[in-house]
Every structure is written in structure tokens, then in C-alpha cells.
MDTraj code that builds the backbone (N, CA, C; nanometers):
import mdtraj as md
import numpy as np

residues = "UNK UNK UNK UNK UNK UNK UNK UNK UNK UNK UNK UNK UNK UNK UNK UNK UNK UNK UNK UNK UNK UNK UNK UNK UNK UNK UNK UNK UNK UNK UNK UNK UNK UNK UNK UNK UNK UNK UNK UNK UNK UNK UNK UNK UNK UNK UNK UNK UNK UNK UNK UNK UNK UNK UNK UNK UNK UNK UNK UNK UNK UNK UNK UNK UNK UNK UNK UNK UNK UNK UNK UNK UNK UNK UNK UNK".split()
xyz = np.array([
    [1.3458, -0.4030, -1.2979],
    [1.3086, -0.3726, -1.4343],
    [1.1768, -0.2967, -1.4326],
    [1.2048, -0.2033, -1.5332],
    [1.0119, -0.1231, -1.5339],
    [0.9593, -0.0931, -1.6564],
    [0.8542, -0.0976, -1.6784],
    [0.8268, -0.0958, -1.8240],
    [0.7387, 0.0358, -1.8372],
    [0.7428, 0.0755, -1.9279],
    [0.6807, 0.2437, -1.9668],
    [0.4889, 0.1622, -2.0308],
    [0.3912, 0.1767, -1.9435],
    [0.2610, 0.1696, -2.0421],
    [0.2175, 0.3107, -2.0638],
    [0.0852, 0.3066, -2.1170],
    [0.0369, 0.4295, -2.1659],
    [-0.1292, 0.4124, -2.0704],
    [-0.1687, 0.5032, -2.0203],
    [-0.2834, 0.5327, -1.9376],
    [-0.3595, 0.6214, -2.0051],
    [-0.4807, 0.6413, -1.9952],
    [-0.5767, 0.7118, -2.0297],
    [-0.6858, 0.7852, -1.8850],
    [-0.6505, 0.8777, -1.8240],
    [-0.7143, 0.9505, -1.7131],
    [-0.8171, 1.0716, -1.6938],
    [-0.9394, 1.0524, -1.6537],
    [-1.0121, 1.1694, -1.6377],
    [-0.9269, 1.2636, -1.6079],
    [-0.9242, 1.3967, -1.6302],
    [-0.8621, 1.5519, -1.6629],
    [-0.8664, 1.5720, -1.5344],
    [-1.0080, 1.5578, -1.4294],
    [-0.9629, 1.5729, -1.3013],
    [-0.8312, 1.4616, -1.2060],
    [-0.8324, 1.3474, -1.2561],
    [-0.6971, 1.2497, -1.1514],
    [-0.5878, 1.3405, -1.2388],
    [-0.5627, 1.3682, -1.3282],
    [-0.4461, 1.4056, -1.3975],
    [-0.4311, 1.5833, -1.3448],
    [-0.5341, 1.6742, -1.2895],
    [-0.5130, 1.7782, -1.2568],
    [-0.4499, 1.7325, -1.1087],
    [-0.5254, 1.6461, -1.0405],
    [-0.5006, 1.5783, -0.9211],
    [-0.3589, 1.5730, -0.8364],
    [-0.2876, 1.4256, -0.9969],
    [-0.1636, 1.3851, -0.9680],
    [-0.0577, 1.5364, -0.9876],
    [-0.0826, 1.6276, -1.0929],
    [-0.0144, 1.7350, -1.1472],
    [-0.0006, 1.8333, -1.0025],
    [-0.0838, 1.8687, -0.9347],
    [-0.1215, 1.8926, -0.7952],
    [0.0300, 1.8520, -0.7010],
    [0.0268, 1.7111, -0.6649],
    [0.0562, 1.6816, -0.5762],
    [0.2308, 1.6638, -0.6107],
    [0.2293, 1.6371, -0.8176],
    [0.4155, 1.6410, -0.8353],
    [0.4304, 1.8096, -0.7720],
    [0.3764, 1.9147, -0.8265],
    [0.3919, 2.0641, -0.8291],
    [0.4147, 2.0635, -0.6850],
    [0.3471, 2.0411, -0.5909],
    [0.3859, 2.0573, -0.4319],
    [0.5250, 1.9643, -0.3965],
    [0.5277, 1.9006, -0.4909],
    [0.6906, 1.8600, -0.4321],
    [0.6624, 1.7365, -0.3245],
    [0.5672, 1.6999, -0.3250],
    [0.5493, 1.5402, -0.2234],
    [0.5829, 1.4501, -0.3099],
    [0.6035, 1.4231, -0.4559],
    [0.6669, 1.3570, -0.5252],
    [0.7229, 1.4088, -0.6425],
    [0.8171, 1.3434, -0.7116],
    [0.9154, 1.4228, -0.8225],
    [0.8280, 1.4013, -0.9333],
    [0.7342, 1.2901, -0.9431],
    [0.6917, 1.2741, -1.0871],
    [0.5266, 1.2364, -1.0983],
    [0.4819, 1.2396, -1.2171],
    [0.3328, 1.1973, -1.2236],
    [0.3610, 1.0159, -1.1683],
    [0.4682, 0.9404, -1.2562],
    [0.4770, 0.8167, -1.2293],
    [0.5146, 0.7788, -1.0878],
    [0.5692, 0.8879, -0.9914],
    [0.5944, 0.8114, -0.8912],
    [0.4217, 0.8126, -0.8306],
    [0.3529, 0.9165, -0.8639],
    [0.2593, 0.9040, -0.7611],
    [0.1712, 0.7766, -0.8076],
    [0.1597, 0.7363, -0.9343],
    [0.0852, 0.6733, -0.9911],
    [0.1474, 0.5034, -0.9147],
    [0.2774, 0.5102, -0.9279],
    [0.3408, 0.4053, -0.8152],
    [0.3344, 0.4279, -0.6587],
    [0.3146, 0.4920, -0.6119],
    [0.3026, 0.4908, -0.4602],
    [0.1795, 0.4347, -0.4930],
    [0.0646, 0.5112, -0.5700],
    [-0.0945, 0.4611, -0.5389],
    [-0.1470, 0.2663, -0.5567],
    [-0.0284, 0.2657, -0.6498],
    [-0.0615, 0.0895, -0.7115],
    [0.0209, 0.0396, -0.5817],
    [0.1529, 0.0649, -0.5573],
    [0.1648, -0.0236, -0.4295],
    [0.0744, 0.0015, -0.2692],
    [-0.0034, 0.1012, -0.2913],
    [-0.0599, 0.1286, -0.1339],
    [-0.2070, 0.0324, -0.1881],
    [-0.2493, 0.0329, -0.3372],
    [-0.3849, -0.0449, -0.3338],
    [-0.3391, -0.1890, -0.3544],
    [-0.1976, -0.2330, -0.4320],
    [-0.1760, -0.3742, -0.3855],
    [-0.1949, -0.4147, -0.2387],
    [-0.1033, -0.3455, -0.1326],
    [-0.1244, -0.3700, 0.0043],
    [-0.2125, -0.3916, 0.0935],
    [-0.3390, -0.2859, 0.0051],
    [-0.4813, -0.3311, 0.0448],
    [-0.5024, -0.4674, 0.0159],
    [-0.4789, -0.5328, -0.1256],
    [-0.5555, -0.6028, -0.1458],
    [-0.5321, -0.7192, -0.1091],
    [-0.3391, -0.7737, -0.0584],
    [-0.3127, -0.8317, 0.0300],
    [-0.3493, -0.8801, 0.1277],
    [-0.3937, -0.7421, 0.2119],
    [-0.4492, -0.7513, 0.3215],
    [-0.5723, -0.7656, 0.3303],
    [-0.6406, -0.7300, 0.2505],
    [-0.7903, -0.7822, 0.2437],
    [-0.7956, -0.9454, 0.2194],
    [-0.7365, -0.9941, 0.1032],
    [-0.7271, -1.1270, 0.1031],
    [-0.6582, -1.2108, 0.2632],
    [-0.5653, -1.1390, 0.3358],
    [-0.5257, -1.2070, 0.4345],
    [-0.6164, -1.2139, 0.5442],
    [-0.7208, -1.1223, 0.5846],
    [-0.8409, -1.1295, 0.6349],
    [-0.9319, -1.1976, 0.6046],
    [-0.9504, -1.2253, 0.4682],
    [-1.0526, -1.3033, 0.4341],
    [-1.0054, -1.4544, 0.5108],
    [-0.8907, -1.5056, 0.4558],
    [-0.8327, -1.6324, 0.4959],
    [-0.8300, -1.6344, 0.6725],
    [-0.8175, -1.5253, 0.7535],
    [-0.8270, -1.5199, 0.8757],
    [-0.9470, -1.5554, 0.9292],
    [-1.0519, -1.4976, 0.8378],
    [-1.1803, -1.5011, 0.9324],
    [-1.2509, -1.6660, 0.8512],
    [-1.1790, -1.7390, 0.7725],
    [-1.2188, -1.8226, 0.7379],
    [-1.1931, -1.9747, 0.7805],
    [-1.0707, -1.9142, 0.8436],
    [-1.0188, -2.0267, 0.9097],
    [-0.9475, -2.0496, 1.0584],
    [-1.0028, -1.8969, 1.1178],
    [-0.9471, -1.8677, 1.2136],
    [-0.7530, -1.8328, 1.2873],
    [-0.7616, -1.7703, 1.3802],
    [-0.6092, -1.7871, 1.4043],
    [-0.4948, -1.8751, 1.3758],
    [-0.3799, -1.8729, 1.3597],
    [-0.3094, -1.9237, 1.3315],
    [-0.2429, -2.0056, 1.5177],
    [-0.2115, -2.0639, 1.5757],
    [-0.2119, -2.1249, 1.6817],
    [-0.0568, -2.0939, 1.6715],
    [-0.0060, -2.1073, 1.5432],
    [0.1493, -2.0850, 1.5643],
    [0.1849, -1.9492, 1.6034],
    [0.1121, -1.8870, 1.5905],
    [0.1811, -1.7260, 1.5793],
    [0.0777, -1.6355, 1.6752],
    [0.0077, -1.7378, 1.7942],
    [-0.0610, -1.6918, 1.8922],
    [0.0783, -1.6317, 1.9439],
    [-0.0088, -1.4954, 2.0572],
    [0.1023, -1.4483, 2.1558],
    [0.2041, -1.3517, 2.0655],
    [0.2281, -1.3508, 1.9011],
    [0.3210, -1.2952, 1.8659],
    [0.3429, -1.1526, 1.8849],
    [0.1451, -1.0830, 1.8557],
    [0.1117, -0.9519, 1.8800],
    [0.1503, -0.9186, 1.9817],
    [0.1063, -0.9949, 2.0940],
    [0.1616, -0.9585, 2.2377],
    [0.3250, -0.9061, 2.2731],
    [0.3519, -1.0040, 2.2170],
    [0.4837, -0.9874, 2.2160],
    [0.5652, -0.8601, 2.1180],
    [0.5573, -0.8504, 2.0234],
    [0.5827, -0.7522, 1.9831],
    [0.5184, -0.6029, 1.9773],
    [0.4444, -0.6331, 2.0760],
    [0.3824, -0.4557, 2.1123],
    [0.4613, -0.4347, 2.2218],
    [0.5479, -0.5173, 2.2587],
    [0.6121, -0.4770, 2.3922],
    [0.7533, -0.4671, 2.3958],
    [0.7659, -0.4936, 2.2154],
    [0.9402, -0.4536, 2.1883],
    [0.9572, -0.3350, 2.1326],
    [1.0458, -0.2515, 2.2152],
    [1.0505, -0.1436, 2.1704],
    [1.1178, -0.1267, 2.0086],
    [1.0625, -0.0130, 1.9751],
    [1.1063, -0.0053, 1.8412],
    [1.2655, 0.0445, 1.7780],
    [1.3422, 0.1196, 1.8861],
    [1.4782, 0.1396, 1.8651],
    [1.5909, -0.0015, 1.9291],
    [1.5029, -0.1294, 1.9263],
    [1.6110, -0.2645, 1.9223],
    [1.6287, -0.2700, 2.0489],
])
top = md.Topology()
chain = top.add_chain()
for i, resn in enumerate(residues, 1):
    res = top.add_residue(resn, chain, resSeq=i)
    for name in ("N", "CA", "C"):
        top.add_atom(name, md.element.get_by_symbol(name[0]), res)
traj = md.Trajectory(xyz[None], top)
């Protein structure tokens, strides 16, 4: 489900996003405006999952996992 809001943008992000639909890296102002909210959710994920890392240290269960999966190749 998606819901239509209404934004209000400095003339330069809106020359910006207009930029980058016109080059054809995305079809619409809204997709770019969605790629950008899910790439800064992901940050903020991950910032929170660091925080909890360095607060409480490694996880003991999921020692060795890195190891292990830097050494599986990626075509299975």
C-alpha cells in the first residue's frame, strides 16, 4: 500500500531530483525520493545496530559467522 503526501523542497533538491529523473537513473521524482528514504532508513538501522554493538559487545552466537561467509562464494 502507498500513500500520496505533499512535500515542500528547496528549488535546488527539486532541480536536483528533476536532474537525475531527466537522466533516466530513475522514472520518477517519487522514486528517487524513495530510493533516498530507504537508503537513509538503512543508515539508521545500522547506526542503531552499532550503537547496540559497541554497547554490549559481540554477539558469541554469531562469532565466526563473518569468517565464514567471506569464504562462500557468491554464485552458491
Amino acid at each position: 500500500m502507498s500513500k500520496q503526501i505533499a512535500v515542500r523542497l528547496d528549488d535546488d533538491l527539486v532541480a536536483f531530483v528533476d536532474e537525475i529523473v531527466q537522466s533516466g537513473r530513475e522514472r520518477s521524482r517519487a522514486a528517487v525520493l524513495t530510493r533516498a528514504l530507504e537508503r537513509e532508513r538503512r543508515r539508521v538501522v545500522a547506526s542503531r545496530d552499532a550503537e547496540i554493538l559497541a554497547r554490549t559487545g559481540p554477539d558469541p552466537e554469531l562469532a565466526g559467522l563473518a569468517e565464514h561467509i567471506a569464504g562462500t562464494p557468491i554464485d552458491g
